[in-house]
C-alpha positions in Angstrom: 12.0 -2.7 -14.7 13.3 -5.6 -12.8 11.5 -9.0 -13.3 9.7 -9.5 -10.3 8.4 -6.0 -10.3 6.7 -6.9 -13.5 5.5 -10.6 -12.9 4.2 -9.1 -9.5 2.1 -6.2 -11.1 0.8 -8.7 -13.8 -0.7 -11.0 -11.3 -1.7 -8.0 -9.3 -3.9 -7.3 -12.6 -5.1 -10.6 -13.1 -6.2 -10.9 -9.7 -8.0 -7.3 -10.1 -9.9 -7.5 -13.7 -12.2 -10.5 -12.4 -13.3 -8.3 -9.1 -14.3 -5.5 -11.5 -16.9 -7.9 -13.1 -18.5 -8.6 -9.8 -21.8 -6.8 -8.9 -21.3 -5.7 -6.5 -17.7 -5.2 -6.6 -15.5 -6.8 -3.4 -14.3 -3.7 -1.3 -12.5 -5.8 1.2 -10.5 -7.6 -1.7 -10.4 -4.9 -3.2 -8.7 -3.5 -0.3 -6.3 -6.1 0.0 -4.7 -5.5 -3.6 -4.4 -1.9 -2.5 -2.6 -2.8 0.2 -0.5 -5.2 -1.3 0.5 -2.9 -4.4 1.3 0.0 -1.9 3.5 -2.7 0.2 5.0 -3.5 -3.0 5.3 0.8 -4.4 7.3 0.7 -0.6 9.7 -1.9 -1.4 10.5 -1.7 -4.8 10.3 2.2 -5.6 9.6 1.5 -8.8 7.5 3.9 -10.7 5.5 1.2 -12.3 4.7 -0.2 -8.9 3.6 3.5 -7.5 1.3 4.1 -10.6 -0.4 0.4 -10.1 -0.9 1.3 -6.9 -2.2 5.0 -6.9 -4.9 3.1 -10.2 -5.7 0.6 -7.5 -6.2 2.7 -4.4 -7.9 5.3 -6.9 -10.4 2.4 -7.3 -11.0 1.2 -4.2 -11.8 5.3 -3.1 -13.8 5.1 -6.3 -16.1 2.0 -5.4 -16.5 2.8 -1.9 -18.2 5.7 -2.8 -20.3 4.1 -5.5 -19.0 5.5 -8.6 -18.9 3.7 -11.9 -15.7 3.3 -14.0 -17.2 1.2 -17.4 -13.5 1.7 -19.1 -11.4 0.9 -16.4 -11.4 -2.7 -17.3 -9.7 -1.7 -20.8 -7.5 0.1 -19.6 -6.1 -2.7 -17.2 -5.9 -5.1 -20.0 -4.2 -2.7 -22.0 -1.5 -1.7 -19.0 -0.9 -5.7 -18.8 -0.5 -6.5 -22.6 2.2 -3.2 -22.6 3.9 -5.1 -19.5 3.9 -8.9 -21.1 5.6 -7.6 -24.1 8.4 -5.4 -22.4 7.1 -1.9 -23.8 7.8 -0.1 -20.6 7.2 3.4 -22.3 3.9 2.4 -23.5 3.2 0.6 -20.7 4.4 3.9 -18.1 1.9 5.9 -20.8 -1.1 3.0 -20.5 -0.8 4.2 -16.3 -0.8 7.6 -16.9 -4.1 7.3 -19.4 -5.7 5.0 -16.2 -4.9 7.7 -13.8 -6.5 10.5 -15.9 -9.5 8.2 -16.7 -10.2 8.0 -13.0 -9.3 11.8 -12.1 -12.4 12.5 -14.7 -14.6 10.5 -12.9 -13.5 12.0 -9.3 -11.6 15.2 -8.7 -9.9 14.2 -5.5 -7.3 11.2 -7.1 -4.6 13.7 -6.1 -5.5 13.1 -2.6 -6.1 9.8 -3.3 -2.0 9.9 -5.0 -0.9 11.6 -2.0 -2.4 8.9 0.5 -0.6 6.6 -1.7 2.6 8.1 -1.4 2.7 9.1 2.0 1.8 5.3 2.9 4.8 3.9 0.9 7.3 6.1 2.7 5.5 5.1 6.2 6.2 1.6 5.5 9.5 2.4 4.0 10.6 4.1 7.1 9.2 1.1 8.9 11.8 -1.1 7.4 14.4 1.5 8.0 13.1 0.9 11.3 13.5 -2.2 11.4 16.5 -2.7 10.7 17.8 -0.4 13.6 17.9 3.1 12.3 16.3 5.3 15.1 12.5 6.7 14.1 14.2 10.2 14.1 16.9 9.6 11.4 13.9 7.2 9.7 11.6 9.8 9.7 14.0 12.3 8.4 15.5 10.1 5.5 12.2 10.1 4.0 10.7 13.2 4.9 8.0 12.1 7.1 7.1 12.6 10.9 8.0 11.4 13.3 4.6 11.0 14.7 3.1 9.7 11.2 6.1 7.1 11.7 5.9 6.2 15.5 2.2 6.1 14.7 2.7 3.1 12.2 5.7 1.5 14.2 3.2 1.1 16.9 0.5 -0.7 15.3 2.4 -3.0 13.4 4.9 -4.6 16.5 5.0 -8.3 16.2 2.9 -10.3 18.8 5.8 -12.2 19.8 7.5 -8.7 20.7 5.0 -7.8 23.2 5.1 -9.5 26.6 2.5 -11.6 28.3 0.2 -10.1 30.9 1.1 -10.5 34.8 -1.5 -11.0 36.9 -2.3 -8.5 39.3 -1.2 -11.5 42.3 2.1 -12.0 40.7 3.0 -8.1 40.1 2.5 -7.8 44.1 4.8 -11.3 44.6 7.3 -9.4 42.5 6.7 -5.9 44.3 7.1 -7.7 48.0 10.0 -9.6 46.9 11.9 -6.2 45.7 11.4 -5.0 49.3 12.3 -7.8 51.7 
């Protein structure tokens, strides 16, 4: 696991266990981490990075509809300690137990793995994208739609990308101008 990878999912952690004392818990922030690990899952492809981010998003799910994890907590510190000392196997293990703890608590977290999934190789295809690869041979790289894909090309164009308004005066300046 590269180094970055790791230092990023630690502070992801460490930024996480603190919101899980809070009553109640911080959907919104809560939110954000998802978002960020999945960001990160999309970049990095790293398994670690996927797991963190299905245990996240599993939470987030999880709290939004009320439901308790007590253990959760442990099971953070334990995924963190595995990471800080470079026991990737045990570490790899420590996600899988966090990911079964919360698929006893609610049967949907394959849905809630499959979101996660699907939104790393959205954003994925984004940066194909983005770096001028049509959204067809985007879409088809990663086995996605085109429409899931165009979908989330549209709502993330920069601001500066999209031109200023013209007044309805100035469109008919232009428009007489064309015919004179």
């Amino acid at each position: 696991m590269e180094e970055r990878v790791k230092r990023d999912i630690i502070t992801v952690i460490d930024n996480l266990l603190p919101l899980l004392r809070r009553t109640p818990v911080d959907a919104e922030r809560l939110k954000e981490l998802s978002n960020h690990t999945i960001h990160n899952a999309s970049i990095y492809q790293d398994s670690g990075s996927v797991k963190i981010a299905i245990v996240i998003y599993a939470l987030y799910k999880l709290k939004l509809r009320g439901k308790d994890c007590p253990k959760i907590a442990d099971h953070l510190k334990n995924i963190r300690a595995m990471l800080k000392q470079g026991r990737h196997e045990e570490f790899h293990r420590a996600t899988n137990t966090a990911i079964q703890y919360l698929s006893n608590i609610d049967k949907k977290i394959r849905l809630y793995i499959d979101e996660v999934i699907k939104s790393a190789q959205i954003q994925k295809g984004y940066k194909i994208f983005d770096h001028g690869i049509s959204i067809a041979q985007a879409a088809s790289l990663l086995g996605i739609s085109q429409w899931e894909l165009r979908s989330y090309v549209g709502s993330n164009i920069p601001r500066d990308l999209i031109p200023d308004r013209v007044s309805f005066s100035e469109r008919l300046e232009n428009a007489r101008r064309m015919f004179q």
